[in-house]
C-alpha positions as CSV (number, residue, x, y, z in Angstrom):
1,X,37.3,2.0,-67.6
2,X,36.2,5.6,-67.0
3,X,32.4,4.7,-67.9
4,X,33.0,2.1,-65.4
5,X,33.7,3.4,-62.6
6,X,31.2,6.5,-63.5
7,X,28.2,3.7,-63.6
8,X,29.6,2.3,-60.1
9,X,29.6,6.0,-58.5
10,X,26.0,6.3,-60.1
11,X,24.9,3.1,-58.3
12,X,26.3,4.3,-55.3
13,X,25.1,7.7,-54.9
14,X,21.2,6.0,-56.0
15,X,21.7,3.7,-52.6
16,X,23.0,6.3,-50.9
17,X,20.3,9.1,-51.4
18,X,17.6,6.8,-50.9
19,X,19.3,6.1,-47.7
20,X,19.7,9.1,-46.4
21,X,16.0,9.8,-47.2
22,X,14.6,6.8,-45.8
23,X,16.7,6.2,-42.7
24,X,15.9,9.2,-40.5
25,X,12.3,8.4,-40.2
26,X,13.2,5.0,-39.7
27,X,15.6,5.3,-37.0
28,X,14.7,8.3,-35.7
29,X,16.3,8.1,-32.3
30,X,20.1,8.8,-33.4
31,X,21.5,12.0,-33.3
32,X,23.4,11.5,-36.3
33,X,20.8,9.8,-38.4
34,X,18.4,12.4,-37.8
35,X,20.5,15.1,-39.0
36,X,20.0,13.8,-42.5
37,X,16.5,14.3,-42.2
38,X,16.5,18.1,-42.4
39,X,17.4,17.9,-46.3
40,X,15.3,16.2,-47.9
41,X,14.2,19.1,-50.5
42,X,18.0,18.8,-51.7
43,X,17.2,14.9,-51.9
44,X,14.4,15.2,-53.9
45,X,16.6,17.7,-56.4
46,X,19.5,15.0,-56.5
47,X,16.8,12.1,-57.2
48,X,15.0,14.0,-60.2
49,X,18.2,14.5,-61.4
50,X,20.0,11.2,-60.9
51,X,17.1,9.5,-62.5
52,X,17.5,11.4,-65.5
53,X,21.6,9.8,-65.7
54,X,20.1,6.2,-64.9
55,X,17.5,6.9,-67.7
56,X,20.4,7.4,-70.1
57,X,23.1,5.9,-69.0
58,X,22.4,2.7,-66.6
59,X,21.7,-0.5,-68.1
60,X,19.6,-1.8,-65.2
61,X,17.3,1.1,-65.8
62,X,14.0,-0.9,-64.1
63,X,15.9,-1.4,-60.9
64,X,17.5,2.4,-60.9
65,X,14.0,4.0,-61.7
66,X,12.6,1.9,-59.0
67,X,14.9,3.1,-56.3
68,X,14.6,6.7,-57.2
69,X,10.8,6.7,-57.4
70,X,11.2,5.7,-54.1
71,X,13.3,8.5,-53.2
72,X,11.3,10.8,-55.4
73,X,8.1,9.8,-54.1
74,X,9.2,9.5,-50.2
75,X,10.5,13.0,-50.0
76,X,7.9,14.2,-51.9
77,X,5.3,13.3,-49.2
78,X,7.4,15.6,-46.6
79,X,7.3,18.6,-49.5
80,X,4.3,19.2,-51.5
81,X,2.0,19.6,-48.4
82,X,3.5,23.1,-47.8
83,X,3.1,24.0,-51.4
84,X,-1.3,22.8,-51.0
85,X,-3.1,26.1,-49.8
86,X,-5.8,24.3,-47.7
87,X,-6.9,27.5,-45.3
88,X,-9.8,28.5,-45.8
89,X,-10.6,32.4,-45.4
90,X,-12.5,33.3,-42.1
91,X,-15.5,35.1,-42.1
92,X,-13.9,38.0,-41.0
93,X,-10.2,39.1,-39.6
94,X,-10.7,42.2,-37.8
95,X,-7.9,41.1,-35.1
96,X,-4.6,41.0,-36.8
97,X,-1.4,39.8,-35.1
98,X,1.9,40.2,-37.0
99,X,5.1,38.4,-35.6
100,X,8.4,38.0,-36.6
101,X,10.9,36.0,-35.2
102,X,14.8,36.8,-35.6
103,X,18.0,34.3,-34.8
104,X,20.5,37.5,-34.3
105,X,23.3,35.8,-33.9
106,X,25.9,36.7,-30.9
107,X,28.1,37.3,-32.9
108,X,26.6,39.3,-35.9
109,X,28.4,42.8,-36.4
110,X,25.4,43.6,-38.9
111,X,23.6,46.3,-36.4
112,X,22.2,48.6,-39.1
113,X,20.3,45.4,-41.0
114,X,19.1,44.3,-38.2
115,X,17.5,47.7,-37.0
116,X,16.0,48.2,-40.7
117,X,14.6,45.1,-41.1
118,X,12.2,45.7,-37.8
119,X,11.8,49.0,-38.5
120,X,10.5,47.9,-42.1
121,X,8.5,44.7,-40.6
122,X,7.2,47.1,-37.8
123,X,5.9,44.0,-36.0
124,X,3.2,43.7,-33.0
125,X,5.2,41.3,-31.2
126,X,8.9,40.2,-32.0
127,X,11.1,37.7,-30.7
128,X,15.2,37.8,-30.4
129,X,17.3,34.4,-30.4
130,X,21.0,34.4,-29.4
131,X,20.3,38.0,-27.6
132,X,23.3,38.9,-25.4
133,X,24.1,41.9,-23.9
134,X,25.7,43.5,-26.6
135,X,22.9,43.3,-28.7
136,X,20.4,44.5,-25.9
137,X,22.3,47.9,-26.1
138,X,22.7,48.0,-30.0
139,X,19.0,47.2,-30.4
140,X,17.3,49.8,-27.4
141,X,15.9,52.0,-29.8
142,X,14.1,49.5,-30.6
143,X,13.1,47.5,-27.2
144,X,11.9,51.3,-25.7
145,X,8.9,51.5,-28.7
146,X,7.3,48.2,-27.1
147,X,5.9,48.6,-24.4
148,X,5.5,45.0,-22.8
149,X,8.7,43.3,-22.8
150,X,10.3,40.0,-21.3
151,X,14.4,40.4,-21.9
152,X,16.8,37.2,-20.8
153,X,20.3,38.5,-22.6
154,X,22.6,36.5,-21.9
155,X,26.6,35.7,-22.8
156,X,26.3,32.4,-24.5
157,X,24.0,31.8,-28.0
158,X,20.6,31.1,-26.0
159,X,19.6,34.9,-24.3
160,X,15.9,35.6,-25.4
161,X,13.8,38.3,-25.7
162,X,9.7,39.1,-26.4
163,X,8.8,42.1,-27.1
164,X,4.6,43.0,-27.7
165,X,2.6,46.3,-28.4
166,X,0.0,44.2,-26.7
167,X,-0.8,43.6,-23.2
168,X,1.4,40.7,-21.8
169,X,1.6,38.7,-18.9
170,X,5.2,37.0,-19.3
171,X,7.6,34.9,-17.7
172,X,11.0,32.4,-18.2
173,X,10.6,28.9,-18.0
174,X,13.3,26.1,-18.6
175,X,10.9,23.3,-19.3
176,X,12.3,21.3,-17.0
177,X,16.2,21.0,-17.8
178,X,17.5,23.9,-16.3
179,X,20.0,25.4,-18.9
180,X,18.2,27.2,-22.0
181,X,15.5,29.4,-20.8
182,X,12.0,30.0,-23.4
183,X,9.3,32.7,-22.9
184,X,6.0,31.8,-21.9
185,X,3.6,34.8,-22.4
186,X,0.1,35.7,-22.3
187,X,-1.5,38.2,-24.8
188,X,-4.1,40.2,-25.3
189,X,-5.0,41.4,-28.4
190,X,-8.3,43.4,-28.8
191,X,-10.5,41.1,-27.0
192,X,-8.8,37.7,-27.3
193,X,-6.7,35.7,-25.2
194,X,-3.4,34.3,-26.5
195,X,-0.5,32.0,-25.4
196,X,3.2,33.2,-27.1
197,X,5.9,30.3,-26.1
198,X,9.4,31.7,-27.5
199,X,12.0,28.8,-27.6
200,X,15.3,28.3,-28.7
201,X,16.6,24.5,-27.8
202,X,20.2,23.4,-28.2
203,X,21.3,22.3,-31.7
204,X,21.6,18.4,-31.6
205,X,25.3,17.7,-32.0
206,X,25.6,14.8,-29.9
207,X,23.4,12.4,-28.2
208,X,23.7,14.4,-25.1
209,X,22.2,17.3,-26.8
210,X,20.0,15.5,-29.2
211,X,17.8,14.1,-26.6
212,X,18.2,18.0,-24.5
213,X,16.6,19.6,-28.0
214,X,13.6,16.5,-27.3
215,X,12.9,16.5,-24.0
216,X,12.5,20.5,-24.3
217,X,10.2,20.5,-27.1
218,X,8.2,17.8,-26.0
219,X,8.0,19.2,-22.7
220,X,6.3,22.2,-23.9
221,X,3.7,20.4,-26.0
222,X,3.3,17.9,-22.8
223,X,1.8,21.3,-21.4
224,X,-0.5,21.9,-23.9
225,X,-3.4,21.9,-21.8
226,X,-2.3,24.9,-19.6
227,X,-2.3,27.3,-22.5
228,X,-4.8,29.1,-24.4
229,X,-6.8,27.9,-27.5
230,X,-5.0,30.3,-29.2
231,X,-1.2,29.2,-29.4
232,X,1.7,29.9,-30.8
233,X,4.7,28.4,-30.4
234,X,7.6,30.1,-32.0
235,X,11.6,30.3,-32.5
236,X,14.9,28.6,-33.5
237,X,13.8,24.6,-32.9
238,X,17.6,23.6,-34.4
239,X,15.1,20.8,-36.4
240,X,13.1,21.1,-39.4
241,X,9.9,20.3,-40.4
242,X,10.9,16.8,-42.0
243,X,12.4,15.2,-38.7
244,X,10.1,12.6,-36.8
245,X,10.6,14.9,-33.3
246,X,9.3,17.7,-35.4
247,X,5.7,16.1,-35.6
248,X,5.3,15.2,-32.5
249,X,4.6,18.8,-32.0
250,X,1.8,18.8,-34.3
251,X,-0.1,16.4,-32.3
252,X,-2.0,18.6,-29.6
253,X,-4.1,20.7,-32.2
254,X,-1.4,22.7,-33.6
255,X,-0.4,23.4,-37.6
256,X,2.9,24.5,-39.0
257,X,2.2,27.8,-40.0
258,X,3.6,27.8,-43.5
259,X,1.6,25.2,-44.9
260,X,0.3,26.5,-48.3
261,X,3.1,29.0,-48.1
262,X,5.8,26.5,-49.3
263,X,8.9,25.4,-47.3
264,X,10.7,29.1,-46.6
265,X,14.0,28.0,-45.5
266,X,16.1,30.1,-43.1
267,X,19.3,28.3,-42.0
268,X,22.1,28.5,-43.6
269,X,21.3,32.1,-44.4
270,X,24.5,32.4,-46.6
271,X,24.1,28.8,-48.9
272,X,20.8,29.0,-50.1
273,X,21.6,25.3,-52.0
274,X,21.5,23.7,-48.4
275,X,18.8,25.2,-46.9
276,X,16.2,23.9,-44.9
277,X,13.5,24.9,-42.1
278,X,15.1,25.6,-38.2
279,X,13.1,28.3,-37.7
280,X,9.1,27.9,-37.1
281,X,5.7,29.4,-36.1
282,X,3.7,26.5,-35.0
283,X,-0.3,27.7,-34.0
284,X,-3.8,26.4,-33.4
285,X,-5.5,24.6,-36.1
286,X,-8.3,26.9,-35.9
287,X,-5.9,30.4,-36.3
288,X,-5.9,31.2,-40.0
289,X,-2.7,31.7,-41.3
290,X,-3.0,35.0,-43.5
291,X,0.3,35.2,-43.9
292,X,4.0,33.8,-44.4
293,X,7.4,35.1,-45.1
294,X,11.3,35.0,-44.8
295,X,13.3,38.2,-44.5
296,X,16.9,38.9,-46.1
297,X,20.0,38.6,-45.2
298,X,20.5,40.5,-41.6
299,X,24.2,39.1,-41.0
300,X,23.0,36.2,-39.4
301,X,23.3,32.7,-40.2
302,X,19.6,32.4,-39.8
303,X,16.8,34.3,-42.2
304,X,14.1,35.9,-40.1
305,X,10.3,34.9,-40.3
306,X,7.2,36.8,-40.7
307,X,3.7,35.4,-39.7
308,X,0.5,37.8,-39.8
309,X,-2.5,35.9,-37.9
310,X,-6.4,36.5,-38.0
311,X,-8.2,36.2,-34.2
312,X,-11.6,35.9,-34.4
């Protein structure tokens, strides 16, 4: 009887993880569908493994391997591209830009992490998420060595900040929906021109707020055209890199910037089992990549990201 019901709850979970893995891409326009798209890396665990118990245990074994190939196989295709180095080294990389890009969390008490980590990163531009008030006065050690700045703090999870050691021309823009602002910037770095967008659109939780976290991130790449060559599109997206909406951004010359890196999940910080990628540096096909990281721990629910890029 146990065996039983055992084989049934095998059967069931097969159908249900190739579900969840096909479905969001399919049906990509519901809030709740898509959330199951940001997990597919946990998928592809749970299929390896489940086709291991159909191997020994199932009697339909053709039909059970079947399915989980297909689960195997589908998720795969989101995965192993960020594990393929395909960046080629330029010529030369005399202009180096290192950025990294931090989720603080209103509500983190963790002030001393957060200082050492920049400190220890020592980046030449870096962007706060969820920057109120509170943390604009914990953290002005820290804004006074920069000396280009664009600060938004606000009382709610969406203040932003940029902060460059290199000439910037910023400014807030809302993208068109009024409510969560983003940073648009303009860099110089040595003798090249550079667009920074900092965004941080609202996590999809609804319908309502689903479409919000669409229309703001395809009204930035809508606006491609108005930018440098050389962009950069960074922050919190609250989707990862597996979700249809996700791609969309990669369709006006930009790469996500840890390809050949591997997937570097940031969010949840504290559950490193359920892990996936909200947090992203999305740049210019022809930017090399030199570098990609993750940070520790800093008391946020979010782990922060590294990029170091060559200008040439």
């Amino acid at each position: 009887m146990k065996k039983t019901i055992f084989k049934k709850l095998t059967w069931l979970l097969i159908f249900g993880i190739l579900s969840v893995s096909i479905l969001p891409n399919v049906f990509p326009n519901y809030w709740f569908v898509d959330i199951f798209s940001n997990f597919k890396l946990q998928y592809l665990v749970i299929s390896v493994l489940f086709l291991v118990v159909a191997i020994i245990l199932l009697q339909k074994k053709i039909l059970a391997i079947t399915l989980l190939s297909l689960a195997i196989c589908w998720n795969s295709y989101y995965i192993v591209p960020y594990y393929l180095k395909s960046d080629t080294l330029p010529k030369t990389t005399e202009n180096q830009l290192k950025i990294s890009s931090i989720n603080l969390l209103s509500s983190n008490s963790k002030v001393d992490l957060v200082l050492d980590y920049i400190e220890s990163e020592d980046p030449d531009v870096l962007i706060l998420m969820e920057f109120t008030p509170g943390w604009q006065n914990h953290l002005l050690p820290v804004i006074q060595k920069y000396k280009y700045k664009e600060l938004e703090p606000r009382l709610d999870n969406f203040g932003i900040a940029l902060l460059s050691k290199h000439k910037m021309n910023s400014s807030i823009d809302y993208f068109e929906l009024n409510n969560k602002p983003s940073i648009v910037a303009d860099l110089q770095v040595e003798n090249e021109k550079l667009s920074l967008i900092a965004t941080h659109p609202i996590p999809p939780i609804s319908q309502t707020t689903f479409e919000n976290r669409n229309k703001q991130l395809t009204n930035i790449i809508s606006k491609r055209s108005q930018y440098s060559p050389n962009l950069i599109i960074a922050g919190d997206f609250n989707t990862s890199s597996f979700s249809n909406h996700f791609k969309i951004l990669l369709s006006k010359g930009l790469k996500d910037s840890r390809v050949g890196f591997g997937l570097l999940p940031t969010w949840p910080a504290n559950y490193g089992i359920l892990q996936t990628t909200l947090d992203h540096f999305l740049v210019s096909d022809h930017l090399h990549v030199i570098d990609r990281s993750i940070g520790p721990n800093v008391g946020s629910d979010h782990l922060p990201i590294n990029m170091i890029i060559g200008i040439n």
